[in-house]
Every structure is written in structure tokens, then in C-alpha cells.
PLY file of the C-alpha trace (Angstrom):
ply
format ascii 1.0
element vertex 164
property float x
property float y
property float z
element edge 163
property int vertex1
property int vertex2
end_header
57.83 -60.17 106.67
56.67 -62.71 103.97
55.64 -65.69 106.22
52.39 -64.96 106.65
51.64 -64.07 102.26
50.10 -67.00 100.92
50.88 -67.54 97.52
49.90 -70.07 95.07
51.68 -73.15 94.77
53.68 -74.55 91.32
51.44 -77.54 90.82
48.01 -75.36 91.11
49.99 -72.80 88.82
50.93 -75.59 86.18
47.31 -77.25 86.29
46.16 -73.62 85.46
47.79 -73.05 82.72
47.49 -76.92 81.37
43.55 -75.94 81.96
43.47 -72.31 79.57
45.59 -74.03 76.97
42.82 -77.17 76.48
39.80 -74.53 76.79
41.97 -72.17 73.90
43.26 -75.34 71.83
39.59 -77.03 72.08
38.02 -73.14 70.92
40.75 -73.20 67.84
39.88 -76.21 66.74
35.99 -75.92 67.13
36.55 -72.92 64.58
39.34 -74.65 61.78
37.23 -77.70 62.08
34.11 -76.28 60.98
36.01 -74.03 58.08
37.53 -77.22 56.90
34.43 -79.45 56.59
32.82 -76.46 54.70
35.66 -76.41 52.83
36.04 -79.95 52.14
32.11 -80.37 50.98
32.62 -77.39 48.39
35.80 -79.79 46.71
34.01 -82.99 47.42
31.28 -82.29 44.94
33.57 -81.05 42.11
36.75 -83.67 43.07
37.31 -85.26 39.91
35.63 -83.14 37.64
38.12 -81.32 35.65
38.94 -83.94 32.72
34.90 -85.57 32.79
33.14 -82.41 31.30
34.89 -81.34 27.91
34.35 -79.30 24.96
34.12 -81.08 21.54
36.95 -78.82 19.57
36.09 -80.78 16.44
32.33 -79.61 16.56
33.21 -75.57 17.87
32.79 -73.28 15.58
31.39 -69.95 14.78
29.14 -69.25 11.32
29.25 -65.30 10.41
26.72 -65.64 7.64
24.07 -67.20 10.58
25.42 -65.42 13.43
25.08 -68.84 14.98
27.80 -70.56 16.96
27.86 -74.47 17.19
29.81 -76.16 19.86
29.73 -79.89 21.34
29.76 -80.91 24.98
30.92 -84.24 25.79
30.62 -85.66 29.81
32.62 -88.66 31.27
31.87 -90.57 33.81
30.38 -88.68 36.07
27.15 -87.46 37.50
26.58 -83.31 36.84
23.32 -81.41 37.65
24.02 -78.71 35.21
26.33 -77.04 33.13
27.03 -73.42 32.83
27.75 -71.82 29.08
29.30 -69.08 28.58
30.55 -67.47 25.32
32.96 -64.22 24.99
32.43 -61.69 22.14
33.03 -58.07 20.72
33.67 -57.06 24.39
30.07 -58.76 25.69
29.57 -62.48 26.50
26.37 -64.51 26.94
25.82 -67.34 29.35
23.11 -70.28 29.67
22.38 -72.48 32.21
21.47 -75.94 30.84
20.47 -78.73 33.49
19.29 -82.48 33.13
15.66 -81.27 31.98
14.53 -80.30 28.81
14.21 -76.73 28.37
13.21 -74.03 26.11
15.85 -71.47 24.95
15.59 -68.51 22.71
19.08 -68.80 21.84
20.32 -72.44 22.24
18.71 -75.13 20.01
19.49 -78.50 19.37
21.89 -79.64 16.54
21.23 -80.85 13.56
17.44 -80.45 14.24
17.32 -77.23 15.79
14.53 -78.32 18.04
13.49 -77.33 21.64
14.06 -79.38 24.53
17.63 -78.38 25.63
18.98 -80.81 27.93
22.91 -81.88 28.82
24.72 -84.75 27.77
24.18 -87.76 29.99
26.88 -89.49 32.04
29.15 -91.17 29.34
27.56 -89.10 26.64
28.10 -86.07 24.33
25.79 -83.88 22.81
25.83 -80.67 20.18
24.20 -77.47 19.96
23.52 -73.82 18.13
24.01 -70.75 20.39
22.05 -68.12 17.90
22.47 -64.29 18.55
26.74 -63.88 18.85
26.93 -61.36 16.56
30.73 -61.06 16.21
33.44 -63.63 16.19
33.69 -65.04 19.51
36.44 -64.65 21.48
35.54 -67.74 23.29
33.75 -70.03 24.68
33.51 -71.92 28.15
32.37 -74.72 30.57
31.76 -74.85 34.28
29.96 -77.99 35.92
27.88 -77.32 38.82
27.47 -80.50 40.82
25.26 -80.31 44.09
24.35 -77.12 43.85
28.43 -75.83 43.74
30.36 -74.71 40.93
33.11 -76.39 40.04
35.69 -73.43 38.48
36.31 -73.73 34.60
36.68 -77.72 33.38
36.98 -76.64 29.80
37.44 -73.07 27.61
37.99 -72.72 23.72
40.05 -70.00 22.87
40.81 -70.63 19.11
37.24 -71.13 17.47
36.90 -71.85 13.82
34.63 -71.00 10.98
32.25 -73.18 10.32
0 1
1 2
2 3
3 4
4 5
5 6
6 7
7 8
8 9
9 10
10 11
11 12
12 13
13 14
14 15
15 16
16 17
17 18
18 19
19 20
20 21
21 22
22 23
23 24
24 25
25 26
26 27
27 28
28 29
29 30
30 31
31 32
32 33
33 34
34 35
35 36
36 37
37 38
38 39
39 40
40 41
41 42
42 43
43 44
44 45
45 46
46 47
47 48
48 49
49 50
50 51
51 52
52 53
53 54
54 55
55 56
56 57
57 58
58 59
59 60
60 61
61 62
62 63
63 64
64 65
65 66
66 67
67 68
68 69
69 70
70 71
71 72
72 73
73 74
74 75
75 76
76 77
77 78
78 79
79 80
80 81
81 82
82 83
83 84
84 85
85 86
86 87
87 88
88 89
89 90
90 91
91 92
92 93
93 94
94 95
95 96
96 97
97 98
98 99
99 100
100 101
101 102
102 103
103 104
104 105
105 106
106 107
107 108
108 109
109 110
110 111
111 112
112 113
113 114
114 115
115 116
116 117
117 118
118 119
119 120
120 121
121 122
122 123
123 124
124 125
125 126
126 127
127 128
128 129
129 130
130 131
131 132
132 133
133 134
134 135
135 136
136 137
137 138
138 139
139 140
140 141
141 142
142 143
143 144
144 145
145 146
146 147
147 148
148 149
149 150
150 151
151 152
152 153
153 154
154 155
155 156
156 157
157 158
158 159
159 160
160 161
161 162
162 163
């Protein structure tokens, strides 16, 4: 009865299998390759960034009388494109992007001189500034680097801010 069914033999059977399981290993790793590269280019930018862009706590504080806050950023050694401000107050916060070119601001201005022409620190540099218009005690006030177009999470955030 069965010696005329042809069947397939175990070594076509094994090289079968062997055969699905390169196509489905070489499709998996097509797919984690690509969403680790993408990955790794996002923390390749901002790898080493945490302790290079700082807050000055000795030149943070907040003036009541002005309304004006003054805080101090101070960048290691390290290359940034710009640096994201952000300051937290009476349940409202205000944000500036400053970047390697000088800018005009309505709020930010340069300290002592409160002149135009906002820039950030250089590499191995640190530079101060007023942030007019916080018209409560701020809560606080933070950092975060963009480098290559990516931001880099939080590097530095002042929580206890002094009168000035």
C-alpha cells in the first residue's frame, strides 16, 4: 500500500528548514540592525554630554524688585550647536533657544551690559545672562544641549534659586 507514495527525504527536509531559518534570521536582523544604528546615532551625538554643559549656581538667581532672573552657563569641552533654556514659575515656564549666533531676544540680554547679541558660551567657556519677564519666584530653571540637531535630555536643572 505505501510503496508507491513518494515522500520527501530527511536531508531535503533538514536543508529546508536550515533554508527558512537564514531567510527569517537574515529578515530579523535587517530590522534590529537598522533600529540600533538609529538608535546609536541619537546617543552618539549627546555621549559625553552630561557633566560638559553646566549651570553656574554661584551666578543663579532671581531679583523680585526687577522681575529679572540671572543665571550663568558654563560649557566644557565639547562642541554644542545650541542650548535650550527653560525656566519654571507660578505654574507657567518660559523657554529660549540660544545657538552659536548672535541673536536678538526680548527677554534674554547679556550680563552685566544688558546688550543684544545673545550667543552661547564657547567650548571651554562660560557665559551669564538676564531672563526679564518671570514674574514670580521661579521654581526652576534648566539646561538641555542639542548637538547635531538631537537633544540631549536634561545636563543640568536648578531647583533651589536664590535672591539676588
Amino acid at each position: 500500500m505505501f510503496k508507491n507514495k513518494l515522500g520527501v527525504s530527511t536531508v531535503v527536509a533538514t536543508m529546508i528548514v536550515v533554508a527558512l531559518t537564514v531567510v527569517i534570521g537574515g529578515i530579523v536582523w535587517g530590522i534590529v540592525s537598522n533600529l540600533v544604528e538609529d538608535k546609536l546615532t541619537e546617543g552618539e551625538a549627546c555621549f559625553g554630554v552630561l557633566d560638559q554643559v553646566q549651570l553656574n549656581n554661584d551666578y543663579t538667581c532671581y531679583n523680585s524688585t526687577t522681575d529679572r532672573m540671572q543665571f550663568s552657563i558654563n560649557v566644557g569641552d565639547i562642541e554644542i550647536d545650541e542650548i535650550l533654556v527653560s525656566v519654571s514659575f507660578a505654574g507657567t515656564s518660559k523657554s529660549e533657544t540660544l545657538n552659536k549666533t548672535s541673536q536678538i531676544f526680548d527677554d534674554i540680554k547679556n550680563y552685566p551690559s544688558r546688550s543684544d547679541g545673545i550667543k552661547i558660551p564657547d567650548k571651554n567657556a562660560g557665559l551669564t545672562y538676564f531672563y526679564d519677564g518671570i514674574t514670580s519666584f521661579p521654581s526652576s530653571i534648566g539646561i538641555i544641549p542639542i548637538i547635531k540637531g538631537e537633544k540631549c535630555g536634561s545636563s543640568d536643572t536648578i531647583h533651589q534659586i536664590d535672591n539676588c
